[in-house]
C-alpha positions as CSV (number, residue, x, y, z in Angstrom):
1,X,-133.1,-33.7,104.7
2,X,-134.1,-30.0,104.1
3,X,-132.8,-27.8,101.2
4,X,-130.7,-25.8,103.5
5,X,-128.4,-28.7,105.1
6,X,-127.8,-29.5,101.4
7,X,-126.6,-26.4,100.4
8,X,-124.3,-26.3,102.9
9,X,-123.5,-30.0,102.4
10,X,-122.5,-28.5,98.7
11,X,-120.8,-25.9,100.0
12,X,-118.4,-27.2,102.7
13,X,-116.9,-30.6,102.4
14,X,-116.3,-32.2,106.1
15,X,-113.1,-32.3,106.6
16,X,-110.8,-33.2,109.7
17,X,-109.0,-31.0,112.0
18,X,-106.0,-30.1,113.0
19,X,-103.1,-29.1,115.8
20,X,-104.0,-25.7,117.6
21,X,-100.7,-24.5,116.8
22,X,-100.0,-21.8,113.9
23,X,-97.6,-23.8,112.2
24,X,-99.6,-26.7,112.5
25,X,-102.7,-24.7,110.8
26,X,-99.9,-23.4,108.0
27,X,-99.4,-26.8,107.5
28,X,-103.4,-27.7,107.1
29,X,-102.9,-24.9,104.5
30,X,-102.7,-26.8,101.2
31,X,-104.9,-28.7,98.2
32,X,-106.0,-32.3,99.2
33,X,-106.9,-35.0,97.0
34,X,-109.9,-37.4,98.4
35,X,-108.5,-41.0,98.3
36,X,-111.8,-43.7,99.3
37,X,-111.1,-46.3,100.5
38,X,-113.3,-49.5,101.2
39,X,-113.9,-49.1,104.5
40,X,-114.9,-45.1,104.5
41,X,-117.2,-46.0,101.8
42,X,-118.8,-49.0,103.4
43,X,-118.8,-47.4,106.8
44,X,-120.7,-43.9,104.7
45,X,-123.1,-46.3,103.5
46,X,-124.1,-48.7,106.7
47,X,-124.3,-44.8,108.6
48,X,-126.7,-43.6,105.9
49,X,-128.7,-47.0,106.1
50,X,-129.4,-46.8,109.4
51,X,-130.1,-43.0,109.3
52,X,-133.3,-44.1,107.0
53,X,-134.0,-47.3,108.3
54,X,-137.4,-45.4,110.4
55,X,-138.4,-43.8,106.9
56,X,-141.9,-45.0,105.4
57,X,-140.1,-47.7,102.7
58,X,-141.7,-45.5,99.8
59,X,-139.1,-42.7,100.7
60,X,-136.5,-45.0,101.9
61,X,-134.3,-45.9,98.9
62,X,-135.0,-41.4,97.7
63,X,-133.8,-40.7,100.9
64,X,-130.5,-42.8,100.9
65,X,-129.8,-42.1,96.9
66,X,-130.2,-38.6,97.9
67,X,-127.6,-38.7,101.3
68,X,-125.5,-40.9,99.0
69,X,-125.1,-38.4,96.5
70,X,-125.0,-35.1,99.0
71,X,-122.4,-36.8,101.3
72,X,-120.2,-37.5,98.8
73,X,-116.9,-36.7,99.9
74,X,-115.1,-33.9,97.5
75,X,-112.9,-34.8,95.3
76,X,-110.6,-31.9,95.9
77,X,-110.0,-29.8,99.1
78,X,-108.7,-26.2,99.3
79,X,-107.6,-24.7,102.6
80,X,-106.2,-21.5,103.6
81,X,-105.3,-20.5,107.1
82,X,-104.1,-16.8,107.5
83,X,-103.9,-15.8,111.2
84,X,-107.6,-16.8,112.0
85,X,-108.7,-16.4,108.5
86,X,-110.0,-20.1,107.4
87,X,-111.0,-20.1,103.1
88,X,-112.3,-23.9,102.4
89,X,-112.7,-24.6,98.6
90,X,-113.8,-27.2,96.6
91,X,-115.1,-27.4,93.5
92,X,-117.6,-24.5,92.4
93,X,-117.5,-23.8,96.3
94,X,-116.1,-21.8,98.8
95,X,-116.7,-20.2,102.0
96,X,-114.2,-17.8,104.1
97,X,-114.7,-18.0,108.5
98,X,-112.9,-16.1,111.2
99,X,-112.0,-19.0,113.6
100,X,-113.5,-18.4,116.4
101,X,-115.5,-15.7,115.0
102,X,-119.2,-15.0,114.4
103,X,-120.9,-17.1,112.3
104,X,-121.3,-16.2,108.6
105,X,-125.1,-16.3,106.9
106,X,-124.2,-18.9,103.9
107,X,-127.1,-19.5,100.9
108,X,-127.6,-21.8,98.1
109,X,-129.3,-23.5,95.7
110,X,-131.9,-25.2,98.8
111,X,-131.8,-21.9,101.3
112,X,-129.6,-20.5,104.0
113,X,-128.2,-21.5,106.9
114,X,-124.9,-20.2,109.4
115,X,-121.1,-21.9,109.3
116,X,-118.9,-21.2,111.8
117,X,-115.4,-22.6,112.6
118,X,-113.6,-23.1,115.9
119,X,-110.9,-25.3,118.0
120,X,-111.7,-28.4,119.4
121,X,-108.9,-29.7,121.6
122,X,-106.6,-28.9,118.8
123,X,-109.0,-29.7,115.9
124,X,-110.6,-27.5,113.1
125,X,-114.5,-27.8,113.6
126,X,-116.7,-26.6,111.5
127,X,-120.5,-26.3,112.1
128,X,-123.0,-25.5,109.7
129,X,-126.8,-25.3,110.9
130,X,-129.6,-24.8,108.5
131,X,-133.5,-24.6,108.9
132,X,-134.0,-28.7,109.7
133,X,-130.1,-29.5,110.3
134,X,-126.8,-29.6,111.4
135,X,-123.7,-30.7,109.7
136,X,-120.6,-31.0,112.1
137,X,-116.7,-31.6,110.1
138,X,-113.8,-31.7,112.2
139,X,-110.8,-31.6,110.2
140,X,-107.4,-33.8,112.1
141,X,-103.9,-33.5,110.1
142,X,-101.9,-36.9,110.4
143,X,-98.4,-36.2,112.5
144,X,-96.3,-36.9,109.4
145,X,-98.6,-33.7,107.7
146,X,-99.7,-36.0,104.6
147,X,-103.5,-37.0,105.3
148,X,-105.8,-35.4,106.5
149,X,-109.0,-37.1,108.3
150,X,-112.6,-35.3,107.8
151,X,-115.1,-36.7,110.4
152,X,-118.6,-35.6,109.3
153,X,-121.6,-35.7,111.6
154,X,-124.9,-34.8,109.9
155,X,-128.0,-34.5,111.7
156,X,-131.6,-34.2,109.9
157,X,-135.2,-33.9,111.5
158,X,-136.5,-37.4,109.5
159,X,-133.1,-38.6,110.6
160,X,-133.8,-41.8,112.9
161,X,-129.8,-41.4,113.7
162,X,-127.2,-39.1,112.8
163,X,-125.3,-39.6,109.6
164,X,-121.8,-40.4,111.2
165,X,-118.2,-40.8,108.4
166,X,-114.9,-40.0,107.5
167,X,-112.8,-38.9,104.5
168,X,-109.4,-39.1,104.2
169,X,-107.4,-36.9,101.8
170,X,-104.0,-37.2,100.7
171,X,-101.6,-33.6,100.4
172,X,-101.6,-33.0,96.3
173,X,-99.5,-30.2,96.8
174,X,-96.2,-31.8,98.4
């Protein structure tokens, strides 16, 4: 995976998305806790084994401590809608987007790449693309407003497959 995909790995957590409507993106507004459960950890894991399956075995078990460690879901999630002003933070992290805007130049510790954000039949999606990579998060808010689903897609030129998961946070803030 190149340097830029990981910094925008580090600096965007994937994240689902949510209802088109504005009080539906108020009420993606919010801090979220991560809460793993078995089956988004084992599900991270088999996608990440068969993303490196085609490696050469000496760069195998790098490459999936590496995507194990970069993929890790944060923690903590920050999010501020204003009108189409999107702010995502987590920790030492944060990026601001104009939904359906241009894209913004992002840069980090491994090199630059571009985020945007945008609707997807009522989701939040958020696209980062780098030198070597692409790293798709839609974020989808549960009807009852208390989870939130983040479905990542991350795509890699050694990549035999896509690296394909979901986190699911919990509102800290109710």
């Amino acid at each position: 995976m190149n340097r830029t995909l990981a910094a925008l790995m580090l600096a965007l957590s994937a994240g689902p998305a949510f209802s088109g409507s504005a009080q539906a993106q108020a009420h993606l507004s919010g801090t979220w806790q991560y809460q793993a459960t078995q089956e988004e950890i084992a599900g991270r894991a088999a996608s990440i084994r068969a993303a490196t399956e085609a490696l050469p075995s000496f760069a195998r078990d790098h490459a999936r401590a590496r995507l194990n460690a970069r993929t890790a879901p944060a923690p903590q999630l920050s999010i501020s809608i204003v009108g189409t002003q999107l702010t995502l933070v987590r920790p030492e992290r944060h990026v601001s987007l104009s939904i359906g805007g241009d894209a913004v130049e992002v840069e980090g510790d491994h090199g630059r790449g571009e985020v945007r954000a945008d609707r997807q039949v009522g989701d939040l999606r958020v696209v980062m693309r780098g030198e070597r990579g692409s790293l798709t998060a839609v974020y989808r808010l549960s009807d009852d407003g208390r989870r939130l689903v983040v479905s990542v897609r991350i795509s890699a030129g050694p990549l035999a497959s896509p690296v394909v998961f979901q986190a699911t946070y919990h509102r800290a803030d109710a």
